[in-house]
MINUSE-661874 format. One record per atom (N, C-alpha, C): residue number from 1; atom name; x, y, z. Coordinates in steps of 0.1 Angstrom, whole numbers, plus 5000, padded with zeros to 4 digits. Layout:
<rs>
> NUM	CA	X	Y	Z
...
</rs>
This chain:
<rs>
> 1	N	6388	9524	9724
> 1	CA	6375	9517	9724
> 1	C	6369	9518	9738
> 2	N	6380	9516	9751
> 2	CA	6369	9518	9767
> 2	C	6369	9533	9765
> 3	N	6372	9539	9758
> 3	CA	6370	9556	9757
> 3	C	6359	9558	9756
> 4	N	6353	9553	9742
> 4	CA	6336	9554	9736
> 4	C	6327	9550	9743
> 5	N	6329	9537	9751
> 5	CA	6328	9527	9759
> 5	C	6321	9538	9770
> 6	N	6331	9544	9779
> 6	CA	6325	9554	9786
> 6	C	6318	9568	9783
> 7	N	6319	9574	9771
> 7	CA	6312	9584	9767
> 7	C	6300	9575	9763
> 8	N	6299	9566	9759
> 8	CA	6285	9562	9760
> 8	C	6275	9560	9770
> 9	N	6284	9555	9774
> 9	CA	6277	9550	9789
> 9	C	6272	9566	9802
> 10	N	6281	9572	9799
> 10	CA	6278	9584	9806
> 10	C	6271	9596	9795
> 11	N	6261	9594	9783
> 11	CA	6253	9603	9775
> 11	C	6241	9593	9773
> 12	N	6244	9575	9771
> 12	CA	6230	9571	9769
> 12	C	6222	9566	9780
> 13	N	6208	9565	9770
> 13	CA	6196	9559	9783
> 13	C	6191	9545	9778
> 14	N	6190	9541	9793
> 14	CA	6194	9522	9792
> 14	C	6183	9520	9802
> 15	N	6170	9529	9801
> 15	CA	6156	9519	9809
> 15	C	6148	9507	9799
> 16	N	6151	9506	9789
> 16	CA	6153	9491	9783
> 16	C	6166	9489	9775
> 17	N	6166	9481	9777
> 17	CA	6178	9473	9766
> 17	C	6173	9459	9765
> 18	N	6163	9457	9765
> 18	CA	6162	9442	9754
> 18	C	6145	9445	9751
> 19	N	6146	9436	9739
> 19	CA	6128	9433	9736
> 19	C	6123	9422	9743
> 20	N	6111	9417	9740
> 20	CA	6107	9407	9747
> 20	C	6111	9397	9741
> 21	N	6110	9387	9748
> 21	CA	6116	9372	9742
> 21	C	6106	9369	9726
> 22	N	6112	9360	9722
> 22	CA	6105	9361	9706
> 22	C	6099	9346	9707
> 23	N	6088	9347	9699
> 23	CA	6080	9333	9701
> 23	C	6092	9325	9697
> 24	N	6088	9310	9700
> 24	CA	6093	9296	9700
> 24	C	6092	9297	9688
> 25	N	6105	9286	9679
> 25	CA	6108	9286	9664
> 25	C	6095	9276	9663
> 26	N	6087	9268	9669
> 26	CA	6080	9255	9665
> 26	C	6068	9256	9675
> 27	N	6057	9261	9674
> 27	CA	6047	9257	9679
> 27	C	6039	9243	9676
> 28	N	6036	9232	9681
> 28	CA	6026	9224	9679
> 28	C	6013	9229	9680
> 29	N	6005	9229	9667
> 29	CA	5992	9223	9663
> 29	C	5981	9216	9670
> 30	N	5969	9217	9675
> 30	CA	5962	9208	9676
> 30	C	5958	9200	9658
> 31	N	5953	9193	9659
> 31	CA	5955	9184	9646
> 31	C	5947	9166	9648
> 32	N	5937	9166	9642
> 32	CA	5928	9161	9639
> 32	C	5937	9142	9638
> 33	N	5934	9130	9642
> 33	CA	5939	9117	9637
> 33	C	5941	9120	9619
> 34	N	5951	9120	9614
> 34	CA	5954	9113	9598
> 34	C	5947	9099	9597
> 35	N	5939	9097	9585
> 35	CA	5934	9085	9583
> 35	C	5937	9087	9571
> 36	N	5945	9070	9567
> 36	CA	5949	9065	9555
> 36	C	5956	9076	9546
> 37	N	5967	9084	9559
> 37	CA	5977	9094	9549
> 37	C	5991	9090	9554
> 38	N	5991	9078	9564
> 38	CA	6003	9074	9569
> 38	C	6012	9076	9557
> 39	N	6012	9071	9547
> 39	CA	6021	9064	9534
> 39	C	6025	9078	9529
> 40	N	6016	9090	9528
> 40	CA	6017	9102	9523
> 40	C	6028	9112	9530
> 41	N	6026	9107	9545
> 41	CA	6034	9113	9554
> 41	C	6046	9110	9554
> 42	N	6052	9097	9552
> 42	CA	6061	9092	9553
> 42	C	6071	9096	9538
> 43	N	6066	9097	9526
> 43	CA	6069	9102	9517
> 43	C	6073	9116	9516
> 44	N	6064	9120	9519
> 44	CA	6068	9140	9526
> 44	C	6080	9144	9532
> 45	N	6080	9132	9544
> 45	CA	6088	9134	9552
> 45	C	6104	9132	9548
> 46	N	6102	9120	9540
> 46	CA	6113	9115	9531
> 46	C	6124	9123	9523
> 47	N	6111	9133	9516
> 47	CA	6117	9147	9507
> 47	C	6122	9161	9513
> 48	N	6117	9160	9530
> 48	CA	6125	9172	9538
> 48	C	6135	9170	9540
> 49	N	6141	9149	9540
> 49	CA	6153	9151	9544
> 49	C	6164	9151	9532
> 50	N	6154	9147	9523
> 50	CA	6163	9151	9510
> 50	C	6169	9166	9504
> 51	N	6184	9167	9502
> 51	CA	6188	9182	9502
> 51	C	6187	9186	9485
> 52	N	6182	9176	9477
> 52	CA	6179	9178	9467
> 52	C	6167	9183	9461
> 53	N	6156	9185	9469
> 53	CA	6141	9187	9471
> 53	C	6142	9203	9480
> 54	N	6137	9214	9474
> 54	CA	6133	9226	9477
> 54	C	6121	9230	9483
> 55	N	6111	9228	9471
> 55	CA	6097	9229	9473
> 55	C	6088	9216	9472
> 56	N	6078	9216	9483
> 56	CA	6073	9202	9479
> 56	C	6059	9208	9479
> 57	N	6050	9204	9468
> 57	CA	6034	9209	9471
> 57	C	6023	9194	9470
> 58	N	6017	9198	9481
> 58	CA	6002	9186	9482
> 58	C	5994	9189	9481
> 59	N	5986	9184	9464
> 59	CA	5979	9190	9457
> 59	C	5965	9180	9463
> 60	N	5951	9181	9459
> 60	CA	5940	9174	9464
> 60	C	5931	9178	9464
> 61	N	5914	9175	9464
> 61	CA	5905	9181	9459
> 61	C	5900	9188	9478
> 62	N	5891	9198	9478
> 62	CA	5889	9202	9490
> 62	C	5883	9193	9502
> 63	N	5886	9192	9517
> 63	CA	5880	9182	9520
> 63	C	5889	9171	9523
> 64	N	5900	9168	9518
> 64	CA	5904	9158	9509
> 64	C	5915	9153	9522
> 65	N	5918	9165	9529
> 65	CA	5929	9163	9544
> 65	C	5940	9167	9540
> 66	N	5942	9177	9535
> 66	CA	5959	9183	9528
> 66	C	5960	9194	9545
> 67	N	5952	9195	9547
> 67	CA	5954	9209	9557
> 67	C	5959	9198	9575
> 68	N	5948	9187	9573
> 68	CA	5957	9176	9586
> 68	C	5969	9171	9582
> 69	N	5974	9172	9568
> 69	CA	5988	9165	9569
> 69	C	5996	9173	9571
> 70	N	5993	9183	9566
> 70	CA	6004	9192	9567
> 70	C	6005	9204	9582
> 71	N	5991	9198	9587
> 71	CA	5996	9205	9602
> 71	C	6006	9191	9610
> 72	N	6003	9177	9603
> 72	CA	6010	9169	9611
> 72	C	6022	9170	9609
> 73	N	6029	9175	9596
> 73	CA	6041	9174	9593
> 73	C	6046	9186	9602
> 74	N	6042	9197	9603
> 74	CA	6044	9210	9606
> 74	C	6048	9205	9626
> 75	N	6038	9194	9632
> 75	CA	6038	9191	9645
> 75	C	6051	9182	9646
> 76	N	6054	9171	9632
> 76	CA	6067	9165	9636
> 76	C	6079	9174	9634
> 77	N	6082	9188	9627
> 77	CA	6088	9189	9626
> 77	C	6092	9195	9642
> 78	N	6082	9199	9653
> 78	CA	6087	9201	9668
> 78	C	6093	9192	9675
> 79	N	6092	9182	9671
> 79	CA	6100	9167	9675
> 79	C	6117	9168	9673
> 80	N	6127	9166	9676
> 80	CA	6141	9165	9673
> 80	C	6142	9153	9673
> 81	N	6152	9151	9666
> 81	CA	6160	9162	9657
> 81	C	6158	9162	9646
> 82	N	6160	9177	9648
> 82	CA	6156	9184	9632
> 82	C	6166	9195	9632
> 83	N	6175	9198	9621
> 83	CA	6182	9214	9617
> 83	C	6177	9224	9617
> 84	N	6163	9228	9614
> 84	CA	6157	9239	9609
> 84	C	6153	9248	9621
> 85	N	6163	9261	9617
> 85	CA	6163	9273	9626
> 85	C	6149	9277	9629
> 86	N	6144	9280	9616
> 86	CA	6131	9286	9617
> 86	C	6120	9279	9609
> 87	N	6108	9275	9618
> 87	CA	6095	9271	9611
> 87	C	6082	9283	9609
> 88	N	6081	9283	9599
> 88	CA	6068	9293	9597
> 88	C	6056	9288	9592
> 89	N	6046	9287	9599
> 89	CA	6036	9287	9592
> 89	C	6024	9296	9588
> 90	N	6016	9298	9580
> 90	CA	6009	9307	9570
> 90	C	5995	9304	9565
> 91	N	5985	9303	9565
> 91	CA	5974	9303	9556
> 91	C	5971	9313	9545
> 92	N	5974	9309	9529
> 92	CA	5974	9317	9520
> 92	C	5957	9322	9514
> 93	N	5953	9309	9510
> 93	CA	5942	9317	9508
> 93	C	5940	9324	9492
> 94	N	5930	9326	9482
> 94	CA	5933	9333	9471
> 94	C	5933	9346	9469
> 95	N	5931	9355	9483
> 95	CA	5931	9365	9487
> 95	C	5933	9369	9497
> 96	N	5952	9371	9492
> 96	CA	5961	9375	9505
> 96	C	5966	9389	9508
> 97	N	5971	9395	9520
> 97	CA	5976	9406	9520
> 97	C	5993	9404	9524
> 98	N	5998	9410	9519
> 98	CA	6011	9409	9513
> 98	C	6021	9413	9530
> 99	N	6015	9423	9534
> 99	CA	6017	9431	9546
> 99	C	6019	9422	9560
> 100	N	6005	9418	9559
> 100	CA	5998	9407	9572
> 100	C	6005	9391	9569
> 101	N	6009	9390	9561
> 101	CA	6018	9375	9554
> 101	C	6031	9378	9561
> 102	N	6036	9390	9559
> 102	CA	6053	9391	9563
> 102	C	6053	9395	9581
> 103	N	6040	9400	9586
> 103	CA	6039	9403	9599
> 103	C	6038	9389	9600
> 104	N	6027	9373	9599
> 104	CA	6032	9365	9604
> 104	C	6040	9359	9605
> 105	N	6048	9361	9591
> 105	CA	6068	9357	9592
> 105	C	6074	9359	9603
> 106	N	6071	9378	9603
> 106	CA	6080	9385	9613
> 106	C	6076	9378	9629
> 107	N	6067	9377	9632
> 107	CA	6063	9370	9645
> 107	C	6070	9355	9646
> 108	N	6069	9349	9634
> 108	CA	6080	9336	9641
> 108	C	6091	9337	9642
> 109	N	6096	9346	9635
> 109	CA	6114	9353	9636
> 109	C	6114	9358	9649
> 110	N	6106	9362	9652
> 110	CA	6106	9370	9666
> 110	C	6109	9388	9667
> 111	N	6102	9392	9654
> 111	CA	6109	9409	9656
> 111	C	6092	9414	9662
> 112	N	6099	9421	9669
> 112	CA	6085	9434	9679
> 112	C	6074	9434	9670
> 113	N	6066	9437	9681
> 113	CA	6050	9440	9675
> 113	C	6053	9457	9664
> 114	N	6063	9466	9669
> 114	CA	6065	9478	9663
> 114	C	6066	9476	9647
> 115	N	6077	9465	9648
> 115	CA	6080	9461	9633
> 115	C	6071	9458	9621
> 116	N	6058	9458	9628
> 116	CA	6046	9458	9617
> 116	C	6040	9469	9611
> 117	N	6045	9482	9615
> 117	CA	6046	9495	9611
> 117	C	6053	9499	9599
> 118	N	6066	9491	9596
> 118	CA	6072	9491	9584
> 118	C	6064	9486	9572
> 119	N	6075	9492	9559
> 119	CA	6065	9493	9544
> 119	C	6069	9477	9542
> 120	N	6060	9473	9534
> 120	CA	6065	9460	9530
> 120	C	6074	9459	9519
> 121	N	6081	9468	9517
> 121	CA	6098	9467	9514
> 121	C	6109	9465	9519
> 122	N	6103	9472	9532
> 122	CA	6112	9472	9544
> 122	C	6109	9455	9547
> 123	N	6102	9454	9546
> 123	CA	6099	9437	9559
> 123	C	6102	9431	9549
> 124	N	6104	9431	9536
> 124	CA	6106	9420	9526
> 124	C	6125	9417	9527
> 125	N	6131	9431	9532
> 125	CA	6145	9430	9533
> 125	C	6149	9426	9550
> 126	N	6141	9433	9556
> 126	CA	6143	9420	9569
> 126	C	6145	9403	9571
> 127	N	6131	9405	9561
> 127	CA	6130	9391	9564
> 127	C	6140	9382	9556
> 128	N	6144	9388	9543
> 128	CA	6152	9378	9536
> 128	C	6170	9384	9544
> 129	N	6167	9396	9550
> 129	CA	6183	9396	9561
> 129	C	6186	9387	9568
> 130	N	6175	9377	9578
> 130	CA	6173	9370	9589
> 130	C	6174	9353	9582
> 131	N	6162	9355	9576
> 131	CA	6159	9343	9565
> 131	C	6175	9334	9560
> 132	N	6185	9343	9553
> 132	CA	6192	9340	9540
> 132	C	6203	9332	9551
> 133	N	6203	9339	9566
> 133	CA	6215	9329	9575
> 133	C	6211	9318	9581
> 134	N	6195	9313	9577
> 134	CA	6194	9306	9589
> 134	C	6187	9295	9577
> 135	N	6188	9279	9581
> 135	CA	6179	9266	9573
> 135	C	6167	9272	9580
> 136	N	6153	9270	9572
> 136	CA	6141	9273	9574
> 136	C	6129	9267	9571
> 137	N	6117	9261	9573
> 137	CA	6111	9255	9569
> 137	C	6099	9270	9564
> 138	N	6095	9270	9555
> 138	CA	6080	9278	9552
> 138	C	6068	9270	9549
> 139	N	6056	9267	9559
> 139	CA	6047	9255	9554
> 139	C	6034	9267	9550
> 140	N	6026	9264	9537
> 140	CA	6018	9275	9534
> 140	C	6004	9264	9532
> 141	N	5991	9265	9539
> 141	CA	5978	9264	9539
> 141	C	5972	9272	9525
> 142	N	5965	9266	9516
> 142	CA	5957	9269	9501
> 142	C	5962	9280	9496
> 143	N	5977	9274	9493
> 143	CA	5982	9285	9483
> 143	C	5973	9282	9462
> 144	N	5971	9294	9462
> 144	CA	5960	9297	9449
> 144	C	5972	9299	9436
> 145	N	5979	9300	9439
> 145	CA	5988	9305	9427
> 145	C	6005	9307	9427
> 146	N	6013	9311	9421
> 146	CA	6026	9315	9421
> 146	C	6031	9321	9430
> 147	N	6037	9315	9438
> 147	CA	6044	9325	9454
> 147	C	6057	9332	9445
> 148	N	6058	9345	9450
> 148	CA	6070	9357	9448
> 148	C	6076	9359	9456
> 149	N	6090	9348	9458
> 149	CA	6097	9349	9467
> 149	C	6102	9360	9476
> 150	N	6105	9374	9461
> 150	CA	6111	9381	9464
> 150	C	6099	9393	9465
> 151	N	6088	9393	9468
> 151	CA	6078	9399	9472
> 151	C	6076	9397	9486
> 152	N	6077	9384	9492
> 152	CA	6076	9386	9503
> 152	C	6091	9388	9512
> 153	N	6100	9382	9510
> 153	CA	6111	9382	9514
> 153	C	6117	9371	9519
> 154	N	6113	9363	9513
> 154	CA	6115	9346	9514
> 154	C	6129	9339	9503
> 155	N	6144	9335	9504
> 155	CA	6151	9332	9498
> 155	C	6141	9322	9492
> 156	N	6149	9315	9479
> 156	CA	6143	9304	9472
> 156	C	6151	9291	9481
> 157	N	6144	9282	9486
> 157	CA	6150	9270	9489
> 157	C	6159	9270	9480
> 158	N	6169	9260	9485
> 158	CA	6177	9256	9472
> 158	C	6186	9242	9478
> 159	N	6193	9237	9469
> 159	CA	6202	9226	9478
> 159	C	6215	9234	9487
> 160	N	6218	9246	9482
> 160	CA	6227	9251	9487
> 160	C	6225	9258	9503
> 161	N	6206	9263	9506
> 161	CA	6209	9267	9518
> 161	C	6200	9254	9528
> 162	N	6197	9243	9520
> 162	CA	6190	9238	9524
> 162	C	6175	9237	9532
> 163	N	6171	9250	9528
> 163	CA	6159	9256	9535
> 163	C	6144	9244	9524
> 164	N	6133	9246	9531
> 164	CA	6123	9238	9528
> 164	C	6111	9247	9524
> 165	N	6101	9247	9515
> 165	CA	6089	9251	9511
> 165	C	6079	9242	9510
> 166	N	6065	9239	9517
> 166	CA	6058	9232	9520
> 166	C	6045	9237	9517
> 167	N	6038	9230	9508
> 167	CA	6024	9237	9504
> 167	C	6010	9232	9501
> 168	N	6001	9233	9506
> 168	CA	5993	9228	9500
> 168	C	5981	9240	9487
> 169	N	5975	9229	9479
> 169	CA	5969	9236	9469
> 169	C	5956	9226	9463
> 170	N	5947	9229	9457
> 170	CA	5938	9222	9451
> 170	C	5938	9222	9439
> 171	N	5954	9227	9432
> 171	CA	5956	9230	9420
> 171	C	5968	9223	9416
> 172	N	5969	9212	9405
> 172	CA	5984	9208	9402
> 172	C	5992	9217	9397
> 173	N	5985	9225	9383
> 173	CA	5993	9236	9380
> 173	C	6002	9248	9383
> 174	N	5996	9247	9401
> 174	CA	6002	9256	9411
> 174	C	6014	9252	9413
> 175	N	6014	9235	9414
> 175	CA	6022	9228	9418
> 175	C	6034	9226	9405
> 176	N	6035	9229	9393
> 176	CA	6044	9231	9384
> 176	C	6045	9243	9380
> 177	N	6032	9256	9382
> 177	CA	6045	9268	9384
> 177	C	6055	9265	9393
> 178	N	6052	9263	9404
> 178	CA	6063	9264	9415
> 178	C	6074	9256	9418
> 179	N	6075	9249	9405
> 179	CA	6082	9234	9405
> 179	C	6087	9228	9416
> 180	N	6075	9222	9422
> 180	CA	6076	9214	9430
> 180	C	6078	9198	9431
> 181	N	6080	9192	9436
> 181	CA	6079	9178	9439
> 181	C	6064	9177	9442
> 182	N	6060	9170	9439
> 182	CA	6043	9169	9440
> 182	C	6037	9154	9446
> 183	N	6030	9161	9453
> 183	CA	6024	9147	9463
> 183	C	6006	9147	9459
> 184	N	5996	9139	9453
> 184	CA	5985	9141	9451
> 184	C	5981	9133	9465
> 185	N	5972	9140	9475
> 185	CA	5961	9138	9485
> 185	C	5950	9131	9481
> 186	N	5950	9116	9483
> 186	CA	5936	9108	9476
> 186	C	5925	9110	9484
> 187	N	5914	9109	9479
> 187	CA	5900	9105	9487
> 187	C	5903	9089	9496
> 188	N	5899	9086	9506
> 188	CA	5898	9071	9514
> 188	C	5891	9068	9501
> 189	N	5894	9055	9500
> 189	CA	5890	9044	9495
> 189	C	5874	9042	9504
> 190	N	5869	9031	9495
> 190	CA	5853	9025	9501
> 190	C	5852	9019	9519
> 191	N	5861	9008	9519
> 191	CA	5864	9000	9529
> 191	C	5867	9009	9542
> 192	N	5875	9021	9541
> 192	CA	5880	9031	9546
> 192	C	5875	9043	9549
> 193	N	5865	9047	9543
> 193	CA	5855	9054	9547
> 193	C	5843	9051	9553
> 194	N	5842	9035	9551
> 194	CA	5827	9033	9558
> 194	C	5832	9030	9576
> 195	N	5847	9029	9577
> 195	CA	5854	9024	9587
> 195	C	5853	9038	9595
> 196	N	5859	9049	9587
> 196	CA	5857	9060	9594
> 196	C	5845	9067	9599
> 197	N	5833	9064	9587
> 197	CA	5820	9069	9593
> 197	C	5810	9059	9604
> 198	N	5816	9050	9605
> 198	CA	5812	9039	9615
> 198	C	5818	9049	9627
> 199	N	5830	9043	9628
> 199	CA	5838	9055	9642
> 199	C	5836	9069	9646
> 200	N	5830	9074	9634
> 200	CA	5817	9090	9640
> 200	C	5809	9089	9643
> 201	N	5800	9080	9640
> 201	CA	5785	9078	9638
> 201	C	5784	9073	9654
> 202	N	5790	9059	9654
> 202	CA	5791	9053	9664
> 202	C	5775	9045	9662
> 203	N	5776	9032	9672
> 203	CA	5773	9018	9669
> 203	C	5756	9025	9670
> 204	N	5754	9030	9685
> 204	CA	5742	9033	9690
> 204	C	5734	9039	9680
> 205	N	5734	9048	9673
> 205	CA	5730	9059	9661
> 205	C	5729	9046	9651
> 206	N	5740	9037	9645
> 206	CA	5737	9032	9632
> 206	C	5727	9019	9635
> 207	N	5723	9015	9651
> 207	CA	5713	9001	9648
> 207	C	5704	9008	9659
> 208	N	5698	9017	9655
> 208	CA	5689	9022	9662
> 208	C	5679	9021	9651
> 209	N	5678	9016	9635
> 209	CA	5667	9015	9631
> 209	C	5670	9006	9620
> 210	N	5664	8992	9617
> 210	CA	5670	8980	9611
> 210	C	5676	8992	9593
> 211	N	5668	9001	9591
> 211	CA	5672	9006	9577
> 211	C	5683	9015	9576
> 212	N	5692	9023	9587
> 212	CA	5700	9031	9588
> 212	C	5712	9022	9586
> 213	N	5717	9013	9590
> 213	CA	5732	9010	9583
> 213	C	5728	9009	9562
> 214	N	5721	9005	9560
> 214	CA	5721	9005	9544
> 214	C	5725	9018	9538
> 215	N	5713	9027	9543
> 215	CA	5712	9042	9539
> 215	C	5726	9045	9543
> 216	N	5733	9044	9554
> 216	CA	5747	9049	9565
> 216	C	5756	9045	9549
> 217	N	5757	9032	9547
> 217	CA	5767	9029	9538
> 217	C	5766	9034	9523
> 218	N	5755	9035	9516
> 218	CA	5754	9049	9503
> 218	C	5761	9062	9511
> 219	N	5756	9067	9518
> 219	CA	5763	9082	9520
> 219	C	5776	9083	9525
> 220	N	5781	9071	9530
> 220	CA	5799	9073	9534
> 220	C	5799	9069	9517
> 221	N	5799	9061	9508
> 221	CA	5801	9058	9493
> 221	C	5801	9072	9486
> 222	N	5789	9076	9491
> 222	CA	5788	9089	9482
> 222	C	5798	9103	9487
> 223	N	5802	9100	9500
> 223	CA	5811	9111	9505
> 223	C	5825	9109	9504
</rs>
């Protein structure tokens, strides 16, 4: 073995030998205050730490704040302690490219900018090579339909590797293909919306004319 050891060393070329460092497994989010999703959060959170729970999806009409909770969940999970080797997150969208999905994977895993030159057969075996050793979180922004795990190169959560799938959707049925655990995203309530459009509007704007809080209060009702 120091035999090969030195025939190597004296035929190879060594002006690199490393890549560059690989992004951080957990970037924080900028991320909007949560209003009246405390309870929702805490629930969510509940089912990550549950190893019985794979996929969880938070279904809700558009608007509705699925995309603030789940950047906040996405933010606590940078908080420790937590297991999960690798956090990915994704914006799906109902028209996605299959290619540009596995390059954002590959970027949190941390393989070279080169590696986006491969077929997406190749990246689909990468990533489930890297993926299958490590717990993982995958949080996905307006997934439209049935994720193919083995299209992109994503193991299935399961209790056995304890890995996590996190999604949001404006579709329940999305949420029972995928058999998820299902969280519905409510509209605020009355009391709670006029509380929040008070705290935008702000005081100056709503008593600047004796008829604007009336009219103010129909359109937070109506929104």
């Amino acid at each position: 073995m120091l035999q090969e050891i030195s025939d190597h060393k004296s035929t190879g070329a060594f002006e690199k030998v490393a890549e560059d460092q690989p992004a951080a497994s957990v970037v924080v989010r900028p991320v909007e205050q949560p209003v009246a999703l405390e309870s929702t959060i805490q629930m969510v959170w509940s089912c990550i730490e549950d190893k019985d729970v794979g996929i969880i999806g938070l279904w809700g009409m558009g608007g509705v704040g699925k995309t603030t909770l789940l950047t906040k969940l996405k933010n606590m999970l940078s908080t420790p302690p937590n297991d999960f080797k690798v956090v990915i997150w994704a914006v799906v969208s109902a028209y996605y490219d299959v290619g540009k999905f596995q390059d954002r994977i590959g970027e949190n895993i941390g393989f070279p900018r080169s590696w986006e030159n491969k077929s997406v057969e190749q990246k689909a075996r990468d990533i489930y090579g890297i993926l299958s050793t490590k717990r993982f979180v995958v949080l996905l922004d307006d997934l439209w339909g049935n994720l193919d795990f083995t299209e992109f190169g994503i193991p299935e959560p399961s209790q056995e590797n304890g890995s996590k799938l996190i999604f949001t959707t404006r579709s329940l049925h999305v949420c029972d293909a995928m058999g998820a655990k299902t969280f519905k995203v409510q509209c605020l309530d009355q009391a709670t919306a006029w509380e929040l459009f008070q705290d935008k509007v702000g005081d100056e704007a709503l008593n600047s004319h004796p008829d604007i809080p009336n009219l103010a209060k129909k359109v937070a009702k109506r929104c």
